[in-house]
C-alpha positions in Angstrom: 12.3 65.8 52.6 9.6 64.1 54.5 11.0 60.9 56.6 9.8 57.7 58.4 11.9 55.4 60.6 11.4 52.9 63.0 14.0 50.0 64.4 12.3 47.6 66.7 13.7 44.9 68.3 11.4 42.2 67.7 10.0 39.5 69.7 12.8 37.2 69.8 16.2 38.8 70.1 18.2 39.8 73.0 19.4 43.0 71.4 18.7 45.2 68.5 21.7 44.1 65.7 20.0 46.8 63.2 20.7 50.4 63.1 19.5 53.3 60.8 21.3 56.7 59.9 19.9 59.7 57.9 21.9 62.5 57.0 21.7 66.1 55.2 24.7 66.8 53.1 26.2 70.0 51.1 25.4 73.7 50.9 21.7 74.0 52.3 21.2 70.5 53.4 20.2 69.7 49.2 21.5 65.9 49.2 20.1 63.6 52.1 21.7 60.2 52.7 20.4 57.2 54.4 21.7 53.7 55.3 20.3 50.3 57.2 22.7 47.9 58.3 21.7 44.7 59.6 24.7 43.6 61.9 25.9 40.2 62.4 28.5 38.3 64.9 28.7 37.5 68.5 28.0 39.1 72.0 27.2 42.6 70.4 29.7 41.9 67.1 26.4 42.8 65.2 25.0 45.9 67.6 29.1 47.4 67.1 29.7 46.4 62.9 26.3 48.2 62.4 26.9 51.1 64.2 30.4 51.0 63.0 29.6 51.0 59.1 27.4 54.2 59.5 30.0 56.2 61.3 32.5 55.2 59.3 29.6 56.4 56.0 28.9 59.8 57.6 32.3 60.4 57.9 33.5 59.6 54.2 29.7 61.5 52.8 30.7 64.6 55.2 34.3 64.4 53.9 33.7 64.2 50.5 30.6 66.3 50.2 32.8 69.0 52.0 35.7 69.0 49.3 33.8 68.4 46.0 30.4 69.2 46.8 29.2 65.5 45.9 30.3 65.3 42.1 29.8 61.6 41.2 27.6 60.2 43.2 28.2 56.6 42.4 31.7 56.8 43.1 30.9 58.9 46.4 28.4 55.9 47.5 30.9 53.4 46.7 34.0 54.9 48.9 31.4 55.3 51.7 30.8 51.6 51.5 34.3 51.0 51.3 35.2 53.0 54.2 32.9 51.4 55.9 34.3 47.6 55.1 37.9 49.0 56.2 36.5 50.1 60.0 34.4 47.0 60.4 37.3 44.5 59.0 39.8 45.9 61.8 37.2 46.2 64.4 36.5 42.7 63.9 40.0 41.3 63.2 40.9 43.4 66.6 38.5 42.1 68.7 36.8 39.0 67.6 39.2 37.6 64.9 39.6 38.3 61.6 35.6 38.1 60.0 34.2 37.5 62.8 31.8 40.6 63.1 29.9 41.9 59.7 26.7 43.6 58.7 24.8 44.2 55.7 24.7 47.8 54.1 22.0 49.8 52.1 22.9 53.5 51.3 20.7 56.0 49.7 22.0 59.0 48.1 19.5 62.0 46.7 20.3 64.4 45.0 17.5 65.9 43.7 15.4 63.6 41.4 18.5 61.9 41.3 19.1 58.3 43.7 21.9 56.4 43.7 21.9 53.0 46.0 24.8 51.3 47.0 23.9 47.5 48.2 26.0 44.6 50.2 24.0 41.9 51.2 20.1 41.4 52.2 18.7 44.8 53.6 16.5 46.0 50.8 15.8 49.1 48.8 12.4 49.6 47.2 10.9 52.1 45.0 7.2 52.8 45.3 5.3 54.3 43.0 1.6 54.4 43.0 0.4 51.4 43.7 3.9 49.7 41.9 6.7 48.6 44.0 10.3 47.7 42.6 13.0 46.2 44.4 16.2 47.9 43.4 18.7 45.9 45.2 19.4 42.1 44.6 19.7 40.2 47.9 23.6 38.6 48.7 22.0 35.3 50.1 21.8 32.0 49.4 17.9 32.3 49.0 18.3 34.9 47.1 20.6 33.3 44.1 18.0 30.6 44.3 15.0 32.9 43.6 17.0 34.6 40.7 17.2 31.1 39.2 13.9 30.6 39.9 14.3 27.8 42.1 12.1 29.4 45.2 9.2 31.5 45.3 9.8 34.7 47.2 7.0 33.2 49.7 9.4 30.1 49.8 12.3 32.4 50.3 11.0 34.1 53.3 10.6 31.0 55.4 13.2 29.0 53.8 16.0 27.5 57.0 18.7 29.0 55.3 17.3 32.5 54.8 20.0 34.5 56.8 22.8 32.8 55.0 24.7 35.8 53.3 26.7 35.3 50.3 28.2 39.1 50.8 28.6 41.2 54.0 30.5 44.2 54.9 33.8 43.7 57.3 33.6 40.0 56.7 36.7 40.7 54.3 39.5 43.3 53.5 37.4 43.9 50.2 33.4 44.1 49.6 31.5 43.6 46.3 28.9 46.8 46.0 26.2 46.9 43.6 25.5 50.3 42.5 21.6 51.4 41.2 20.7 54.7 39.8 16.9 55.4 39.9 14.9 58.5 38.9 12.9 59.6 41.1 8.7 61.3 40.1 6.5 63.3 42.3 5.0 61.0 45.0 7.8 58.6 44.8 8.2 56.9 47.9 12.4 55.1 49.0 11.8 52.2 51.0 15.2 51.1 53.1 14.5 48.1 55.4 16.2 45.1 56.8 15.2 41.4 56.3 13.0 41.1 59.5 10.7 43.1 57.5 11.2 41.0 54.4 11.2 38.1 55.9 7.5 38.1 57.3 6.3 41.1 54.9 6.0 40.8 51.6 6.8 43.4 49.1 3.0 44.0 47.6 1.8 44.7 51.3 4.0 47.8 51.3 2.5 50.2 49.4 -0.7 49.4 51.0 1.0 50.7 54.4 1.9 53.8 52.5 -1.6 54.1 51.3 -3.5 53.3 54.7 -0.7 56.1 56.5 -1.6 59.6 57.1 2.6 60.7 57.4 5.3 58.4 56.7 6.0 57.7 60.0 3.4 55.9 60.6 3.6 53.5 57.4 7.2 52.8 58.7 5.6 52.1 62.4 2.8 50.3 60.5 4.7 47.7 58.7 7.4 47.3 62.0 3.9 45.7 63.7 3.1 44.0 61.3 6.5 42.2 61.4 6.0 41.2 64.8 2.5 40.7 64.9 3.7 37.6 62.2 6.1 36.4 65.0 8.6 39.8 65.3 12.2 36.8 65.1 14.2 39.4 63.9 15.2 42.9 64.3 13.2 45.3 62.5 14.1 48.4 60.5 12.0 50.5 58.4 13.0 53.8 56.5 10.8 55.6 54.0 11.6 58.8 52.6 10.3 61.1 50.2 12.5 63.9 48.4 11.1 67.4 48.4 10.8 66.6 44.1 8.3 63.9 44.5 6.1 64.8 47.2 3.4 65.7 44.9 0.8 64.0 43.5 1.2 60.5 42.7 2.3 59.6 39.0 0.9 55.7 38.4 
C-alpha cells in the first residue's frame, strides 16, 4: 500500500481541529483502514472529538478484525462509526454539555480490490481513476442539499456564507446517520480522503492533476495542502491518498 498524508493548519486558525489515522488490520497487515475527521466545538472541543473518533475507530477495527477476521465489512465500518459517536457524545456531554463538541468522519476500509466508505458529514472521499474523479460520499451540509437540488454550483458551494453548516456530525447526538459506499477498486486507482479546507478552495477536477504532476503520493497530498493555502489556507487542511497494493499498476482510463 503506497500512502500520502499531510494535515496543515492553514493560515487562519489558531489550532489544527483535523486529524488523520491509517491503520493495517488482520493476519499480515492485508486490510488497511483510514479516517479524516474534521472536529468541531469550542477551546479545543474540535482538536479532542477528532482525535477522540479515531481512537475510539481503531479500537472497534482492532477488536473486531481480531475476533472475526473482518467478515462484513460494511457492518464492521458502521460499528466503528458508531463507536465512535458513543465516545465523542459522552466526552462532549461530560465536559462541554450535551452536543457541544462533534466532528465529521470519513472511514476507508480495503480489503483487497474491495472499499467500503463509511461517511458523516462534509470530509470527502474521492475515487480517481485516470484522469476521472468521482466523489463517493455526499456532503451532510446545508450547501450540500442545495447543490443535490441543483440550486448552487459546486463553485457557488465552496464560497457560499453558510458552507460549514453541517446537517450531520458525529457526537453531536446519542445516534449518527452513516452512509455506507462500496467501490471496486482497478490497478492505478488512486482513494482520496480530505477535509473541506481542501474542498473548499480546491476543486475536485484539479485533483487528479496533483496526482499526475507528483512523482510519490506524498507529494500530491503536500501539493494540493499548498494549494489550499496558497488560495487563502482559512481552514484546516487534511489530505490522504492511498493506493492498494491491487491497483498500483498501470492506469485503466
Amino acid at each position: 500500500m503506497e500512502v500520502g498524508a499531510s494535515s496543515d493548519i492553514g493560515r487562519v486558525r489558531q489550532a489544527n481541529q483535523d486529524a488523520y489515522s491509517i491503520w493495517r488490520l488482520g493476519p499480515g497487515d492485508r486490510m488497511v483502514a483510514a479516517g479524516v475527521a474534521d472536529g468541531m466545538g469550542g477551546y479545543e472541543g474540535g482538536e479532542i472529538a477528532s482525535s477522540l473518533a479515531l481512537d475510539a475507530v481503531a479500537a472497534e477495527l482492532a477488536a473486531a478484525v481480531a475476533e472475526a477476521g473482518g467478515g462484513d465489512l460494511p457492518a464492521l465500518v458502521r460499528a466503528a462509526i458508531r463507536a465512535a459517536n458513543a465516545r465523542v457524545w459522552a466526552a462532549g456531554s461530560q465536559t462541554a454539555g450535551a452536543g457541544a463538541m462533534g466532528t465529521t468522519l470519513t472511514l476507508a476500509v480495503i480489503d483487497g480490490a474491495t472499499c467500503v466508505i463509511g461517511h458523516v458529514g462534509d470530509s470527502r472521499a474521492y475515487l480517481v481513476r485516470g484522469d476521472n474523479i468521482d466523489q463517493l460520499t455526499e456532503d451532510h451540509s446545508l450547501v450540500g442539499e442545495l447543490v443535490r437540488n441543483g440550486d448552487l454550483t459546486e463553485e457557488e458551494a465552496m464560497v457560499h456564507p453558510q458552507r460549514n453548516i453541517l446537517t450531520n456530525a458525529v457526537g453531536t447526538h446519542p445516534d449518527v446517520r452513516i452512509d455506507i459506499v462500496q467501490a471496486g477498486l482497478r490497478p492505478g486507482d488512486r482513494l482520496v480522503l480530505c477535509s473541506d479546507g481542501l474542498t473548499n478552495l480546491v476543486t475536485a477536477r484539479e485533483i487528479p492533476a496533483a496526482l499526475r504532476q507528483a512523482d510519490s503520493l506524498q507529494e500530491a497530498a503536500e501539493r494540493l495542502t499548498a494549494l489550499a493555502n496558497e488560495r487563502g489556507g482559512h481552514d484546516n487542511v487534511t489530505v490522504v491518498i492511498l493506493a492498494p497494493d491491487e491497483a498500483r499498476g498501470a492506469p485503466d482510463r
